[in-house]
C-alpha positions as CSV (number, residue, x, y, z in Angstrom):
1,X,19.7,137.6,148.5
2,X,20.9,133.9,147.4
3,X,24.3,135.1,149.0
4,X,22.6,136.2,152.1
5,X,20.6,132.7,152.5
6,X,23.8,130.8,152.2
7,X,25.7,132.4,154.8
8,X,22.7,132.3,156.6
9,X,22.5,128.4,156.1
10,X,26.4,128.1,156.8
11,X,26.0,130.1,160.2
12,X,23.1,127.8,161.2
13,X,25.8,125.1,160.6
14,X,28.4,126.4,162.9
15,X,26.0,127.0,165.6
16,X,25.0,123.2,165.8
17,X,28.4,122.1,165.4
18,X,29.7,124.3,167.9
19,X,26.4,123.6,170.3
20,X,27.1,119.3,169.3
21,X,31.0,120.1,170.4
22,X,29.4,121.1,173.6
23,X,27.9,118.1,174.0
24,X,29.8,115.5,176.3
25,X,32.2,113.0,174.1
26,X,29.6,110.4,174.7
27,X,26.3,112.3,173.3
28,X,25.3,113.5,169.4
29,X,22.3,114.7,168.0
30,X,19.5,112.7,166.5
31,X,16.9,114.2,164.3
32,X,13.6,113.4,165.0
33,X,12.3,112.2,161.8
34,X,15.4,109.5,161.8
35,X,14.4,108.2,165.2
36,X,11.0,107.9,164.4
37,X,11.5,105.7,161.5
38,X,14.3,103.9,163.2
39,X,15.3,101.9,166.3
40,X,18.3,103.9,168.2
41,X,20.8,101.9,169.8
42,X,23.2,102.8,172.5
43,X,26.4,101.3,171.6
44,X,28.5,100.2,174.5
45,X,30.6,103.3,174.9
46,X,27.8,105.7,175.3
47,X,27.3,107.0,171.8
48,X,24.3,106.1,169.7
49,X,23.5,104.7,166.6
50,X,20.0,104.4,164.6
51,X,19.4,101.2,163.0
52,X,17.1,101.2,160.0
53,X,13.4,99.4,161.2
54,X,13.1,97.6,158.3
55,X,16.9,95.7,159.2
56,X,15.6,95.9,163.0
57,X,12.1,94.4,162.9
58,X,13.3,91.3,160.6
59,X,16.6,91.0,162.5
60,X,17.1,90.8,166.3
61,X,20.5,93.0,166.5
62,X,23.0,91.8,168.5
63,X,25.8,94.0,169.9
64,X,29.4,93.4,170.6
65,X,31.0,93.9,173.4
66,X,33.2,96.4,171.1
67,X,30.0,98.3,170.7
68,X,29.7,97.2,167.7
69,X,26.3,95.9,166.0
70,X,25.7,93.1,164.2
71,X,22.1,91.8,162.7
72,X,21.0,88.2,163.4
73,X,18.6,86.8,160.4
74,X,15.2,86.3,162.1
75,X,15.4,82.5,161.2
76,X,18.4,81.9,162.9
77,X,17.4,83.5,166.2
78,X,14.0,82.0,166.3
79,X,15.2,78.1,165.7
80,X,18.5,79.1,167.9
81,X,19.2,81.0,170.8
82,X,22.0,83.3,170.7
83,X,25.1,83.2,173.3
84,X,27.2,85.9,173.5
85,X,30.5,85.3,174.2
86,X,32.7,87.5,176.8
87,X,35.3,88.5,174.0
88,X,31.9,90.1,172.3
89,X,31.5,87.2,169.6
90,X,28.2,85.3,168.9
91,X,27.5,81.8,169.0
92,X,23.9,79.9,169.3
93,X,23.0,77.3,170.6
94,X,20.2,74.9,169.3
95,X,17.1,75.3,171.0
96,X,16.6,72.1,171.9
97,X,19.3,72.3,174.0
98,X,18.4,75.3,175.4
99,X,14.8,74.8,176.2
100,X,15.8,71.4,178.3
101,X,19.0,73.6,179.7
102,X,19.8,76.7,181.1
103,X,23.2,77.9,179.3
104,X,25.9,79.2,182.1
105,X,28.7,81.7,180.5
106,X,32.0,81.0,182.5
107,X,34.3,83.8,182.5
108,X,36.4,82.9,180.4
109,X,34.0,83.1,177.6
110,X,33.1,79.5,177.3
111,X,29.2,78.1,178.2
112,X,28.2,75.6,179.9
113,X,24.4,73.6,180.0
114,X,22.9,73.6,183.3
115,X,20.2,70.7,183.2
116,X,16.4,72.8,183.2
117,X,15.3,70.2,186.6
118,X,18.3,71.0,188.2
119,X,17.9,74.7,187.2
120,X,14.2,74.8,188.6
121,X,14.3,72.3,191.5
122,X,17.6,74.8,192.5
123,X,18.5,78.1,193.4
124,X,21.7,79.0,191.3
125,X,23.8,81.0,193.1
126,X,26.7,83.9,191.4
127,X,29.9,84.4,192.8
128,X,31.1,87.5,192.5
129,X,34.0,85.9,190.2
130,X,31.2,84.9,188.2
131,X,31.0,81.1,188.7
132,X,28.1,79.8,189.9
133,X,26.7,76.6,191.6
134,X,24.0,75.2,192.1
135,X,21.6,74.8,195.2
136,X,18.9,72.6,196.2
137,X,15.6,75.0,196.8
138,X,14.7,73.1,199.5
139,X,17.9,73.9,201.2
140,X,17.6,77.1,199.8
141,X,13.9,77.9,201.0
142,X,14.5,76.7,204.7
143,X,17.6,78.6,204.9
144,X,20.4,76.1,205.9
145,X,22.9,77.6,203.4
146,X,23.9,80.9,203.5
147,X,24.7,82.9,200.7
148,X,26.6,86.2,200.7
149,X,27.9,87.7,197.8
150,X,30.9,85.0,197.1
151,X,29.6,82.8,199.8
152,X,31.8,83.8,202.6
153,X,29.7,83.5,206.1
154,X,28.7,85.9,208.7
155,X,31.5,86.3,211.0
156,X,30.7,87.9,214.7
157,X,30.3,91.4,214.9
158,X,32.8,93.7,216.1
159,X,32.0,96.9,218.6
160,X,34.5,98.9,216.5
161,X,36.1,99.3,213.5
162,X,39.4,97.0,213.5
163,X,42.2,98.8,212.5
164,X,44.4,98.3,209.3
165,X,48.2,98.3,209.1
166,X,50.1,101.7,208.6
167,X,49.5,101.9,204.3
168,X,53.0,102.8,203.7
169,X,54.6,99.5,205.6
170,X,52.5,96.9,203.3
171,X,52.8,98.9,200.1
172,X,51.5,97.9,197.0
173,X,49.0,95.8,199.4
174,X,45.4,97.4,200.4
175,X,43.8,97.0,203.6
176,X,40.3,97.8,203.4
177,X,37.7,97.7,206.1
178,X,34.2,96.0,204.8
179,X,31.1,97.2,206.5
180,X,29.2,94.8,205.0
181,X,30.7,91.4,206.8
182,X,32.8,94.0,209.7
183,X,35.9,92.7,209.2
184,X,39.1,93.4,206.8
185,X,40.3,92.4,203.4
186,X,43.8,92.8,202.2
187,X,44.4,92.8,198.6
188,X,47.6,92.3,197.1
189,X,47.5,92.0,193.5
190,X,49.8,95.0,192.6
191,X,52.8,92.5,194.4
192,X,56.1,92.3,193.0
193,X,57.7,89.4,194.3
194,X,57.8,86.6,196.5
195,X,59.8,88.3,198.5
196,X,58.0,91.3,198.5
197,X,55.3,89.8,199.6
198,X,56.8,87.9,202.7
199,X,57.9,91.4,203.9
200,X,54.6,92.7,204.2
201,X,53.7,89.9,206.5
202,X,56.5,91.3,208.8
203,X,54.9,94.6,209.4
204,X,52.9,95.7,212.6
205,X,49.5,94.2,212.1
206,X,47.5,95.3,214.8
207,X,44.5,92.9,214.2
208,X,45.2,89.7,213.2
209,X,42.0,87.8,212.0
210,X,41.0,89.1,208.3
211,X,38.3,88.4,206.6
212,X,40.2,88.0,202.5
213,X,43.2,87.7,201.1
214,X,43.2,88.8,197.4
215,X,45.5,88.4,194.8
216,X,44.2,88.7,191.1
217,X,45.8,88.8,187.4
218,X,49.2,88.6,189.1
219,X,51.8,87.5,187.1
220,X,55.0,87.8,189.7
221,X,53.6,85.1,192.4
222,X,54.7,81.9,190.8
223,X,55.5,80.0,194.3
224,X,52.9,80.6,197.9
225,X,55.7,80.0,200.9
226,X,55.3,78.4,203.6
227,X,54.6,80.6,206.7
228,X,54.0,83.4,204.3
229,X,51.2,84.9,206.3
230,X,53.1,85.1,209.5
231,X,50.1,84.1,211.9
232,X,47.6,86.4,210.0
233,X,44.5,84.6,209.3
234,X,41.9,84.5,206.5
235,X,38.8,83.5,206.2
236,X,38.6,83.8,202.6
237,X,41.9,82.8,200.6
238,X,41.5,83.9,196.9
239,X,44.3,83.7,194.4
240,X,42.5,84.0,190.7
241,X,43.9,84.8,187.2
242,X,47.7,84.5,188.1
243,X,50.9,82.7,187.3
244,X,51.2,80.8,190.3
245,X,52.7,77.4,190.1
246,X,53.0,76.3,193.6
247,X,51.6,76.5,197.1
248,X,54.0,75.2,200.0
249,X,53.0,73.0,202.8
250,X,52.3,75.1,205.8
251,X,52.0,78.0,203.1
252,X,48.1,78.2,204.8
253,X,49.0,77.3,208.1
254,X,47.7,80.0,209.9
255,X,44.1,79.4,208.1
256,X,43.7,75.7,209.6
257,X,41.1,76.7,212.3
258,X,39.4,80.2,210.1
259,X,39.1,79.2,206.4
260,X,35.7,79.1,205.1
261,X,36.8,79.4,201.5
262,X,39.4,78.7,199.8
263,X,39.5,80.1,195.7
264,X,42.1,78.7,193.9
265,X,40.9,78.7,190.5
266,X,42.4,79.6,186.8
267,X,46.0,79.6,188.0
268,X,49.4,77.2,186.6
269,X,49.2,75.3,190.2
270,X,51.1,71.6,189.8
271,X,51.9,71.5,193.4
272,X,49.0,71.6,196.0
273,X,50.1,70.3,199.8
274,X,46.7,68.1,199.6
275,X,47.8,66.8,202.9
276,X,46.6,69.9,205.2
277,X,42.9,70.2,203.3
278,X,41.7,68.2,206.6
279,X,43.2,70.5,209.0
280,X,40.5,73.4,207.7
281,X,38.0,72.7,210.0
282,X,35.3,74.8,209.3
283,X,36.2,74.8,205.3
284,X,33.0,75.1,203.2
285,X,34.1,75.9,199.5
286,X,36.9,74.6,198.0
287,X,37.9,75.4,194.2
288,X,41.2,74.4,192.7
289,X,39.4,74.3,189.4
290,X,41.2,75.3,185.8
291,X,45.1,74.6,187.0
292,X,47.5,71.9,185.9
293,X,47.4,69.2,188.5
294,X,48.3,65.6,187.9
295,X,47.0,63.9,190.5
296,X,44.6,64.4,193.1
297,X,43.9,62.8,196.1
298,X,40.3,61.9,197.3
299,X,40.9,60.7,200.6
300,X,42.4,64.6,201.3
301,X,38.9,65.6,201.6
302,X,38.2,62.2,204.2
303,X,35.9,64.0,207.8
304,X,35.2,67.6,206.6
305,X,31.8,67.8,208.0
306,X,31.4,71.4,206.8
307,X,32.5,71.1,203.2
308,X,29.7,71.5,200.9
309,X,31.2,72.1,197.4
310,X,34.4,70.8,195.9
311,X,35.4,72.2,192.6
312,X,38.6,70.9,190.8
313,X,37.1,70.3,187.4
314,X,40.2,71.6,184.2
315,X,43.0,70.2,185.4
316,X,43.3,67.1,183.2
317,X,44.0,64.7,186.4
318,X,43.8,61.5,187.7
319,X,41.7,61.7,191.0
320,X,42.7,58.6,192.8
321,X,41.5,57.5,196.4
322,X,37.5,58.0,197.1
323,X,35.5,60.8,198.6
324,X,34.1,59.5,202.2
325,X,32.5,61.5,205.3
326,X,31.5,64.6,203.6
327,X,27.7,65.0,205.4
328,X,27.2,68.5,204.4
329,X,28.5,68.4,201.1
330,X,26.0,69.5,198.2
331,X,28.1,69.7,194.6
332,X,31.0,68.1,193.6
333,X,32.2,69.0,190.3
334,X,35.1,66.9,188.8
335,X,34.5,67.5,184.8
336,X,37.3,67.5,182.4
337,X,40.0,65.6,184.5
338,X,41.5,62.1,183.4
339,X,39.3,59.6,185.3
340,X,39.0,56.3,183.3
341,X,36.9,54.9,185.6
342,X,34.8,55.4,188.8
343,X,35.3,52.6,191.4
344,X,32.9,50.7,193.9
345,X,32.2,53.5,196.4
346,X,33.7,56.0,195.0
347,X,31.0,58.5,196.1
348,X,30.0,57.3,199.5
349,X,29.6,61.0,200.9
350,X,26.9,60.4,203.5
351,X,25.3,63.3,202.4
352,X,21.0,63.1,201.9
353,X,21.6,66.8,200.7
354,X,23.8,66.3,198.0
355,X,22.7,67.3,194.9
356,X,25.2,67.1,191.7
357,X,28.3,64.9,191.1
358,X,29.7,66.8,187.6
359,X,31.9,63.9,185.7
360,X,31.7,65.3,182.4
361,X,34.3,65.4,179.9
362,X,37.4,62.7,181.2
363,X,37.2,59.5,179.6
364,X,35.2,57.1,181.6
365,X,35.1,53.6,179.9
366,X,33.3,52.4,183.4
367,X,31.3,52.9,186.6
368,X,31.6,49.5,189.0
369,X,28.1,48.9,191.1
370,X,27.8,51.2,194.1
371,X,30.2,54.0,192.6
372,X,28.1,56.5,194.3
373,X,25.2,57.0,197.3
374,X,21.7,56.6,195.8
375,X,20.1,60.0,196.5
376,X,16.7,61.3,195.7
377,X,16.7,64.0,193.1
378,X,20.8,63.6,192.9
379,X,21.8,64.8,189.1
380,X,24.8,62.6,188.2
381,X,26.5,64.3,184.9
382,X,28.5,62.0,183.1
383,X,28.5,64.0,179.4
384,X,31.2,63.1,176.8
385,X,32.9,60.3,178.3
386,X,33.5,57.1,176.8
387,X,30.5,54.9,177.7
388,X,29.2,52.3,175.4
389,X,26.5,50.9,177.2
390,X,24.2,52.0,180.5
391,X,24.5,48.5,182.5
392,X,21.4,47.7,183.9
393,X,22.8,46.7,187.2
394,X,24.8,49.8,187.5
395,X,22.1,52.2,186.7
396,X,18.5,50.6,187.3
397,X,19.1,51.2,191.4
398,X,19.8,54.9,190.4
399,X,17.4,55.8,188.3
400,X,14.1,54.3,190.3
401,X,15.7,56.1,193.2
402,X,15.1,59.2,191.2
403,X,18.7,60.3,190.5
404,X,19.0,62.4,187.1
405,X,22.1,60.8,184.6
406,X,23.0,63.6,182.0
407,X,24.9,61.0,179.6
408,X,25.1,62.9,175.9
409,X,28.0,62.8,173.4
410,X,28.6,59.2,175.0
411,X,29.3,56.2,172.2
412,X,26.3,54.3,173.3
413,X,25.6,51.1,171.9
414,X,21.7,50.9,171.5
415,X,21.2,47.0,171.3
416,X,19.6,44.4,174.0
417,X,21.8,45.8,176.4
418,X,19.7,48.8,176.6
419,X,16.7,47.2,176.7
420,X,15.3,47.3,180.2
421,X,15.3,51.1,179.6
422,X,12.3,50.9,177.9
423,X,10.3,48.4,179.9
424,X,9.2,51.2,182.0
425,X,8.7,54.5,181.2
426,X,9.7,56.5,183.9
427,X,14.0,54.9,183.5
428,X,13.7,56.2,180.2
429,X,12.6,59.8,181.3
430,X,15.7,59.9,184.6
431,X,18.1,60.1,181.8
432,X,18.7,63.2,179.6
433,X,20.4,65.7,177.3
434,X,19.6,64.0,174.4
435,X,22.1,60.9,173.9
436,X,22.9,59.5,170.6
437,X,23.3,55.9,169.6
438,X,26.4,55.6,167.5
439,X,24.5,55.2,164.7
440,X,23.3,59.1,165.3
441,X,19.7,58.4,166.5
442,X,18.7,60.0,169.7
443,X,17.9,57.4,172.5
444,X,14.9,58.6,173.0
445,X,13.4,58.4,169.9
446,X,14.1,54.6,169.7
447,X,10.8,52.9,168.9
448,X,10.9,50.3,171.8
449,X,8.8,47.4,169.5
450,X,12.9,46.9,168.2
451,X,14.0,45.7,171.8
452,X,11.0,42.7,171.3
453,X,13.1,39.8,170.3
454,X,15.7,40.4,172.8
């Protein structure tokens, strides 16, 4: 009989494992008194696991991007909020910092602190690269930006479908019709060569006005020739995530009178023909962001009137010249560059709409009087540079206009010079982030009874 119930027990066994083998490679069985007395997690690559609820309700569990879990004391998440990084690791961030920003994750894994005013008073808008700007809600809420996907406009509808090249003659390129903006995309990431890649150009295209170019996590591109398109247009230019080192004049000349964006950003670029960014007439986004540029002209940008963000923060240059005539423009980001210092009229956009001038991270020493416009609700980010003191006749005008100065990790000086900061309450409040005196105490927790006697 013992025999019997053991053979019994052992066939039981080979049912279930033969029934769990059944099972799909991402599904197992989980007995019910184990998930009742535990939490069950769904790792990453489908298969669960059960995490004990004694581990699970004094730990907030965090998982990996491996599918992996790891347990977060309770302590640490409460005083901390925890950011996970794109390669799966944690890291937090204090939450006084978080609670007065929002925390944006770049794709590269890194974060970034998105002032909490600027985040409410805005609308922050994802590209679908996964950068994000920022804009104004009032803009926003009466509609006079429009926002698609990766901010590419509405172009004018077509009666019929346009027709793509013949596959075979632009092989290993793509031509894809998109429904959702009518028009056609070409993607070319799969390309071999330079020369490859001019060949394509030479085939029978039967419409001529595209709506993308796309070339991503290429490795073979390193230089964009001039008259590579052959008199195909774009109206979207993105080249992300590759090796390429230089861009030719006339390389976009067919683009002068169509581009609406041009993406340019995590490449090895140290040549740029800066001299034919006015000849893009209806350009609206511009990103040369994360390359290796030396220098970068201002005046380039000089009479766009339909720019409205400039992004060419990473590159570790010197941007020389000053940014003039750009009435539509809403963000500019400049942040870790090599600018020393900012210049009477620096800024003088002519824009009541614009919203954020990012100069974090160079190594400002200075800012001359009138560096930029003096705009309502205009957030000026000057973290980490290499300011000692706020001069009052630099800054007062700014600040009683309303304009936000984000000026942490800045060597700041807190003696007389600093005073007229605190003779009024509301300078003090224009001015955050938390900066520290380079003694370590926050600014604003000076006790303003010291500035007396000065």
């Amino acid at each position: 009989l013992q025999t019997m119930k053991t053979n019994i027990i052992i066939l039981l066994y080979i049912v279930v494992r033969s029934v769990s083998g059944q099972l799909n490679d991402n599904q197992y069985l989980t007995h019910s008194d184990v998930y009742n007395q535990s939490k069950v997690h769904v790792m990453q690559d489908g298969h669960q696991d059960t995490i004990p609820s004694d581990v699970y309700n004094q730990s907030k569990v965090h998982v990996m991007q491996d599918g992996h879990q790891d347990n977060i004391p309770s302590d640490v998440y409460n005083q901390n909020k925890v950011h996970v990084m794109q390669d799966g690791h944690q890291d937090t961030i204090p939450s006084d910092v978080y609670n007065q920003s929002k925390v944006h994750v770049m794709q590269d894994g890194h974060q970034d602190t998105i002032p909490s005013d600027v985040y409410n008073q805005s609308k922050v808008h994802v590209m679908q690269d996964g950068h994000q700007y920022i804009i104004p809600s009032d803009v926003y809420n009466q509609s006079k930006v429009h926002v698609k996907q990766d901010d590419r406009h509405q172009p004018e509808y077509y009666d019929y479908e346009p027709p793509c090249p013949d596959a075979e003659d632009i092989v290993p390129c793509v031509c894809t019709y998109d429904s959702v903006f009518n028009g056609l995309d070409l993607e070319c990431s799969a390309v071999e060569s330079e020369e490859q890649l001019k060949q394509i150009f030479k085939a029978d295209f039967p419409f001529k006005n595209f709506n993308q170019f796309h070339i991503r996590d290429n490795h073979n591109i390193k230089v964009l020739e001039a008259g590579v398109f052959n008199g195909i247009s774009f109206e979207i230019i993105n080249i992300c995530y590759t090796d390429l080192e230089v861009v030719e004049l006339h390389a976009l000349d067919s683009c002068y009178e169509t581009a609406i964006n041009i993406i340019l950003y995590f490449n090895k670029i140290t040549s740029f023909p800066f001299d034919e960014v006015s000849l893009f007439s209806k350009l609206r986004y511009f990103a040369i962001n994360d390359n290796l540029l030396s220098v970068i002209p201002a005046d380039a940008f000089h009479g766009l009137t339909a720019l409205e963000h400039i992004y060419i923060s990473n590159n570790n240059a010197d941007i020389v010249g000053t940014f003039q005539d750009l009435p539509n423009l809403l963000s500019i980001n400049l942040g870790f560059n090599a600018i020393t210092t900012i210049p009477a009229q620096f800024m003088n956009i002519g824009s009541s709409d614009l919203s954020y001038i990012g100069l974090y991270y160079n190594n400002i020493v200075s800012v001359e009087p009138g560096a930029f416009d003096i705009i309502d609700g205009l957030d000026i980010g000057m973290e980490g540079n290499s300011l000692s003191t706020l001069d009052e006749a630099i800054w007062r005008p700014y600040l009683e206009a309303g304009v936000t100065l984000y000026a942490d990790g800045n060597p700041l000086v807190c003696d007389c010079d600093i005073a007229w900061l605190f003779a009024e309450d509301h300078l003090l409040e224009q001015i955050r982030l938390l900066p520290q005196c380079t003694d370590g105490e926050y600014l604003h927790n000076l006790d303003p009874k010291i500035f007396d006697l000065c």
